[in-house]
VEXLOFI-866550 format. One record per atom (N, C-alpha, C): x, y, z. Coordinates in steps of 0.001 Angstrom, whole numbers, plus 500000, padded with zeros to 6 digits. Example, Ala and Ser with C-alpha at 12.3 -4.5 7.8 and 13.67 -1.06 7.14 Angstrom:
2
513190494310507800/512300495500507800/513200496700507800/512850497750507080/513670498940507140/512900500030507870/
This chain:
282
067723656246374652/068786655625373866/068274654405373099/067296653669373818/066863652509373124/065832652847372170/065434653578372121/064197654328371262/065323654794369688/066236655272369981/067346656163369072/067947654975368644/068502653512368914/069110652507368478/068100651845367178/066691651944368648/065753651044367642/065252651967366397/065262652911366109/065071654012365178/066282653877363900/067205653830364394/068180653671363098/068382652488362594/068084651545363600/068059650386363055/066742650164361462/065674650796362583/064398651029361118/064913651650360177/065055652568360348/065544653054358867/066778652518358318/067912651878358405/068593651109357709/068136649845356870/066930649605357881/065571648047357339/065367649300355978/064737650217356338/063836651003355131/065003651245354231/065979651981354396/067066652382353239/067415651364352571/067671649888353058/068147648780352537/067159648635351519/065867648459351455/065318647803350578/064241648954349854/064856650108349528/064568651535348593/065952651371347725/065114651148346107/065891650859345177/066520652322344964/065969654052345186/066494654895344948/068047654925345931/067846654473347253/069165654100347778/070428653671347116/070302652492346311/071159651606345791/071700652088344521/070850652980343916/071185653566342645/071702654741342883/071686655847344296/072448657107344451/074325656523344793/073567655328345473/075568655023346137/076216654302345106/075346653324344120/076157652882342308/076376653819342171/075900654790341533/076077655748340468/077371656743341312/077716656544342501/079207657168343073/080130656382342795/079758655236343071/081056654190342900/081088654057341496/080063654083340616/080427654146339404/080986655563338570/080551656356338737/081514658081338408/082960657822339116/082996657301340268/084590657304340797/085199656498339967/084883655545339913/085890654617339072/086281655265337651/084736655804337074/085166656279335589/086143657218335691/086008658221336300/086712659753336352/088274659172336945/088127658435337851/089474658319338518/090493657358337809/089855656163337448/090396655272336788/090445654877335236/088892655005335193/088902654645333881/089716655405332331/088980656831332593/089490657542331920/090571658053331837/091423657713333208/092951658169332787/093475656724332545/093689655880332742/093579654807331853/094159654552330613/092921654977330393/092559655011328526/093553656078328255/093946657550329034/094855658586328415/096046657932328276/096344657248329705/097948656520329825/097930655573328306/097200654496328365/097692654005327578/097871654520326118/097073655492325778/096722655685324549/097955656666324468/098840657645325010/099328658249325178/099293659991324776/097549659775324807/097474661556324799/096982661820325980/096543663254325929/096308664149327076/094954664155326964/094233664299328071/092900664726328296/092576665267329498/091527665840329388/091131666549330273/091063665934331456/090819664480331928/090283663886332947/091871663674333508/092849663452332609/094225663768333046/094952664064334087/094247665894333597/094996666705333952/096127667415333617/096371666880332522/097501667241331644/099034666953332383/098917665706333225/099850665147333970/100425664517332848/102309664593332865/102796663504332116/102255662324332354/102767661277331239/102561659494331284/102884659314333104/103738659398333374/104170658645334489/103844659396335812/103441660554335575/102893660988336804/101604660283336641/100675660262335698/099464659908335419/099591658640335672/100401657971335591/100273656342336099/100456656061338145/101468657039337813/101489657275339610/100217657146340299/099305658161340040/098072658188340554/097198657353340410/097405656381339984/096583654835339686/097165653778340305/097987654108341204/098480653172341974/098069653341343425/098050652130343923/097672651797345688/097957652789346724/099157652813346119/099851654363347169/098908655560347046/098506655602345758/097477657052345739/095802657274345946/095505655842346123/094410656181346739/093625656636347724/094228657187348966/093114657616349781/093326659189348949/094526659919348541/093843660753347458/093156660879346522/092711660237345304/092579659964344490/090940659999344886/090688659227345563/089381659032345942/088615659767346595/088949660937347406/088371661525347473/088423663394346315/088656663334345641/089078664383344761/087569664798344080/086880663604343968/085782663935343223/084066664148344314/084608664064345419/083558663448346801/083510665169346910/083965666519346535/083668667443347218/082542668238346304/082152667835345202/081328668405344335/080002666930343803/080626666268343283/079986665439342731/079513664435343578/080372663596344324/079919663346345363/079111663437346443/079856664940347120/078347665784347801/077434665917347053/077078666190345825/075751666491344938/074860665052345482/075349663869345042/074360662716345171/074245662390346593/075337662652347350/074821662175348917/073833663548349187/073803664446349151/073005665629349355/071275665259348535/070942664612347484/070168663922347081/069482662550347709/070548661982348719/070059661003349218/069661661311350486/070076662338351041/069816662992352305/068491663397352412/068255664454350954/066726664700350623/065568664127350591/066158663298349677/064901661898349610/064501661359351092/065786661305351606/065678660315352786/064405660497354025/064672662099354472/063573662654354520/062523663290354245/062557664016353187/061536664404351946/060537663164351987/060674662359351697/060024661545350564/058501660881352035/059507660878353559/058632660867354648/057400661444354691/057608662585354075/056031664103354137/055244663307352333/056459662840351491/055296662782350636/054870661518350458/054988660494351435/054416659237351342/053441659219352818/053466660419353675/052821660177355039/053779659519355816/055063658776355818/055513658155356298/055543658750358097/055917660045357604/056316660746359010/055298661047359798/053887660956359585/052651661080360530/052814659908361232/052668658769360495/052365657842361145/053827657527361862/055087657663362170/056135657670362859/055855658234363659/055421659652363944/055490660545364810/054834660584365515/053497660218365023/052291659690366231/052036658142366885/052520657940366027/052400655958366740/053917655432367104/054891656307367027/056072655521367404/057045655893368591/058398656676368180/058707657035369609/059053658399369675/059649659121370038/059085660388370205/060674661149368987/059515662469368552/060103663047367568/061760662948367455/062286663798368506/063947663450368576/064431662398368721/064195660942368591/064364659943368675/064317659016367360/063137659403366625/063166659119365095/063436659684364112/063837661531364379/064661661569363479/066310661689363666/066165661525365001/067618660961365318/068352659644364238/067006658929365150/067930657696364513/067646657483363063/066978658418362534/067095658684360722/068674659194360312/069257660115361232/070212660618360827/071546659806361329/071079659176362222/072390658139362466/072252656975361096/071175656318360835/071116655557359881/072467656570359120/072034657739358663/072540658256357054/074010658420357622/074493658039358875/075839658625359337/076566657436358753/076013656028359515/076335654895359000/076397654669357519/075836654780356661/075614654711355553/077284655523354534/076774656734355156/078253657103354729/079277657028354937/079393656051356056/080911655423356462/080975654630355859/079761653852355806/080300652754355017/080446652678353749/079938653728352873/080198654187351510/081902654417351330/082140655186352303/083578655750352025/084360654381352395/084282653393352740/085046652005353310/084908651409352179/083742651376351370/083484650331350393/084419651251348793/084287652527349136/084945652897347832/086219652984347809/086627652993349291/088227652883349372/088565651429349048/087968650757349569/088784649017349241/088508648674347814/087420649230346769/086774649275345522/088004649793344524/088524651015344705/089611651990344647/090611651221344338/090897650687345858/092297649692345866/092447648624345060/090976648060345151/091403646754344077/091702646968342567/091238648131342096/091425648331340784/093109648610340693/092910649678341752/094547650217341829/095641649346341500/095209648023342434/096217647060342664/096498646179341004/094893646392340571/094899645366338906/095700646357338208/095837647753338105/096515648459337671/098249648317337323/098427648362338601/099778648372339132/099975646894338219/099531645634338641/100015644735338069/099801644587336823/098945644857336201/098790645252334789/100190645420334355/100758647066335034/101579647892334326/103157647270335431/102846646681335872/104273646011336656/104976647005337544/103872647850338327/104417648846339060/104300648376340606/104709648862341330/104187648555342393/103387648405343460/103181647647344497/101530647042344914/101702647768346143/102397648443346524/102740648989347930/101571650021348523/101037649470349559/099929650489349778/100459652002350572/099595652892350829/099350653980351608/100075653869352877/100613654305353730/100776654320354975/099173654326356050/099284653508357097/098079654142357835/097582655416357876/098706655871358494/097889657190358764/097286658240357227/097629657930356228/097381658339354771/095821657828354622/096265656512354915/094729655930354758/093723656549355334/093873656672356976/093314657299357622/092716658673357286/093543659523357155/093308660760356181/091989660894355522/092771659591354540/091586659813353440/090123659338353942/090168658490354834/088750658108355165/088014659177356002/088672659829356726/088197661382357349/088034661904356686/088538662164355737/088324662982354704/086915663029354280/087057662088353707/085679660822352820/084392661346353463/084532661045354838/083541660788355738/082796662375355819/084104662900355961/083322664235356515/082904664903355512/083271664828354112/082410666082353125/081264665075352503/080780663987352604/079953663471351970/078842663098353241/079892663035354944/078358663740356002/077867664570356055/078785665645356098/078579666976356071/077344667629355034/077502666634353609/076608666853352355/075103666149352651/075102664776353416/074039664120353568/073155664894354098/073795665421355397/073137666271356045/072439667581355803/073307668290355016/072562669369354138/071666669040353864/071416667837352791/070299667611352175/069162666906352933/069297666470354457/068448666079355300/067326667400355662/068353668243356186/067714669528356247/066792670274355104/067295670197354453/066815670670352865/065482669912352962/065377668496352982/064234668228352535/063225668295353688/063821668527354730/062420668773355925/061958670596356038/062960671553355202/062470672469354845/061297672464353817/061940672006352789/060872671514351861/060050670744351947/059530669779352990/058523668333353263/058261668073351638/059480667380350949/059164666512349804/061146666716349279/060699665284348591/062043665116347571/062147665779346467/060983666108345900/061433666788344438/061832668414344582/061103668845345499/061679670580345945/063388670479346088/063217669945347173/064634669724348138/065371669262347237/065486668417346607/066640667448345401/067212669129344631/066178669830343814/066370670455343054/067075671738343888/066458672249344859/067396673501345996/068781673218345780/068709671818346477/070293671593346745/071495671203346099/070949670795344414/071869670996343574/072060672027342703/071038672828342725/071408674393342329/071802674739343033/072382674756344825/073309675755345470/074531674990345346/074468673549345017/075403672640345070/076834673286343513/075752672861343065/076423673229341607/076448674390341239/076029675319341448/075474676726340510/076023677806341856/074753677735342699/075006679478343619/076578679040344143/077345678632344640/078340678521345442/079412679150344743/079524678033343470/080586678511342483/080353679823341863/079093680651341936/079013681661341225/079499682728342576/079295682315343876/079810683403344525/080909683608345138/081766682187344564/083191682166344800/083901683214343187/083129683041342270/083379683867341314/083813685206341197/082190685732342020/081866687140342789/082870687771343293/083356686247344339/084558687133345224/085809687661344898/086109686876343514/087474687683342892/087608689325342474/085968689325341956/086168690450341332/085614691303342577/084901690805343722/085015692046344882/085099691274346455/085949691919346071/086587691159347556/085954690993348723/084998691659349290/084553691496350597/083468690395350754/083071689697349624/082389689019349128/083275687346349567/084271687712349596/085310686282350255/085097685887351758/085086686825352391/084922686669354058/083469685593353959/082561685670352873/081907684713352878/081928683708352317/082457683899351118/082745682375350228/083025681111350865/084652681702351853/085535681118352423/085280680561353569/083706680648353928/083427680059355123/081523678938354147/082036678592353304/080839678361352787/080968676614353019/079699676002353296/080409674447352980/080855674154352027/080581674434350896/080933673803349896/082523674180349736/083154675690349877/084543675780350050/085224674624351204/084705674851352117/085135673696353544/085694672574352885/084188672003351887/084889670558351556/085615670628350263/085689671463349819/086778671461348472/088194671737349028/088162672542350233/089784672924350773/089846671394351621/089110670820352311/089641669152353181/089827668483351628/089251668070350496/089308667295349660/090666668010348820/091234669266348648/092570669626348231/093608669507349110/093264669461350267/094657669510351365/095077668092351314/094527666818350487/095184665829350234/095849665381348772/095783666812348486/096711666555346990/097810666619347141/098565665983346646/100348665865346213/100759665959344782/100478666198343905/100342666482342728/099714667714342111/101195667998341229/100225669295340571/099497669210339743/098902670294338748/098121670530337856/096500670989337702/095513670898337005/094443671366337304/093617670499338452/093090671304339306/092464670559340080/091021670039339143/090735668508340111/088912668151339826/088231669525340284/086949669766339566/086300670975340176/085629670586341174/085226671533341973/085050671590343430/086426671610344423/087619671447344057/088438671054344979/089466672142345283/089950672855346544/090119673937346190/091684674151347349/092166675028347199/092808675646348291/093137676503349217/092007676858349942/091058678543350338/091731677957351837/091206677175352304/091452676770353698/092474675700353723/092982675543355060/093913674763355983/092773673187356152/093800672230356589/093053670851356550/092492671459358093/092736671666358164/092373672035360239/091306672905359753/091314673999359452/090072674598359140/089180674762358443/089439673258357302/088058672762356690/087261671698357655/088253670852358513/087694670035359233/086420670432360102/087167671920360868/086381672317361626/085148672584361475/085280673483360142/083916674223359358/083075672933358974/083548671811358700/082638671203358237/082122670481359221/082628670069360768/082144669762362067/081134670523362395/081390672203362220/080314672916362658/078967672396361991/078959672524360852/078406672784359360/077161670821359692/077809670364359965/077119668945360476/076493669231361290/076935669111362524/076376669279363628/075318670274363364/075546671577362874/074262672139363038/072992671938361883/073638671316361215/072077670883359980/071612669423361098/072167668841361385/071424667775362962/070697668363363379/071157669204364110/070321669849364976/069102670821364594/069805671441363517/068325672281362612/067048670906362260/067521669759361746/066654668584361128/066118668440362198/066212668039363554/065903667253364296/064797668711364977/065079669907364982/064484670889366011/063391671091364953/063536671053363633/062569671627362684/061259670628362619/061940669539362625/060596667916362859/060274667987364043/060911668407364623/060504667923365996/059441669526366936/059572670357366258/058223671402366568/057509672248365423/058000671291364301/056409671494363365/055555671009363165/054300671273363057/052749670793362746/053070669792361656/052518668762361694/052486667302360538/051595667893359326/051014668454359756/049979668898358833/050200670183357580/
């Protein structure tokens, strides 16, 4: 246990001060704000329609820019785009170990295999909690300049809403880290692994949710895919109609995206940790 504490602790030292770190979790908080806020925004006030919309009237479209709607709101874009860059940071995270040597010299001079990449993957657990904490209160404050802007009201979420959304949060952008942890110790490097996992990210998934319309037996798999998992947890917190953000879907129950994506964690852990931990360094 003390080996696994002192392990994540290192790598939070190492993640902290890797500028590719700081620029995968900006560049979320910065797409959220644009997509969520900014650009409908600019529709409200201007008073046309756009795509980033949704083709929501004025006042529904203002609705959703308020305090009350953020633990939805915020995660809407975390099941595609989101997962894409935490799935990138996952890669790197370990990837980049095989192509700097990092992981020889861990593995032989430090503490024993399941222990360091344990506490690699607890680092990335932490990391994404605290991503989803920092974009929810990030969220809110705009929300709140919003609201007073437009003289609406400042009334937040209920707990348990909140709550929601931070489970939410948590689990399709762990669930994604982790993919891409795995990914890159398949691949021993960041540039393989980065590129795998946003072509299944972006490309194979959606093409075989495609598949499945036009033949059906092809669904029994879609529908158990991660990437469906976290588009049905990231839709089961919509309250509003109209086009969904892509990635976000309604295939599954909040209960049985949760699950799938519990499984879906847990076992890329355990694949990361069994795959480092009885392959040759070499």
């Amino acid at each position: 246990m003390n080996d696994l504490v002192a392990s994540a602790r290192a790598e939070l030292l190492r993640l902290r001060g890797w500028p590719a770190f700081w620029i995968v979790l900006g560049t979320w908080i910065l797409l959220n704000l644009t997509f969520s806020y900014l650009f409908n925004y600019l529709a409200y006030t201007s008073g046309e329609q756009s795509a980033m919309s949704d083709g929501l009237p004025k006042e529904a479209l203002l609705q959703q820019m308020l305090p009350a709607a953020v633990p939805e709101v915020f995660t809407q874009g975390m099941a595609m785009f989101g997962g894409a860059l935490m799935l990138i940071l996952g890669a790197l995270a370990v990837g980049s170990g095989y192509g700097w040597g990092t992981w020889k010299t861990v593995l032989t001079q430090g503490p024993s295999r399941s222990a360091a990449v344990g506490g690699l993957l607890v680092g990335l657990a932490l990391v994404v909690v605290a991503l989803v904490c920092v974009a929810f209160a990030v969220d809110t404050g705009v929300a709140a300049l919003i609201a007073s802007t437009e003289s609406q009201s400042l009334a937040l979420p209920s707990a348990s809403h909140v709550f929601d959304g931070l489970l939410t949060g948590t689990a399709i952008l762990g669930m994604w880290t982790l993919a891409g942890a795995l990914i890159g110790a398949l691949a021993r490097g960041p540039a393989l692994a980065v590129g795998l996992g946003l072509v299944w990210v972006l490309v194979v998934e959606n093409l075989l949710r495609a598949t499945s319309a036009i033949f059906a037996p092809i669904a029994a798999l879609t529908d158990r895919l991660p990437g469906t998992a976290a588009g049905s947890l990231a839709g089961a917190m919509r309250t509003v109609g109209g086009p969904a953000t892509p990635g976000v879907l309604d295939t599954l129950s909040r209960t049985e995206s949760l699950t799938l994506l519990a499984l879906y964690t847990a076992l890329f852990a355990a694949a990361t940790i069994t795959l480092i931990h009885r392959r040759d360094l070499t």
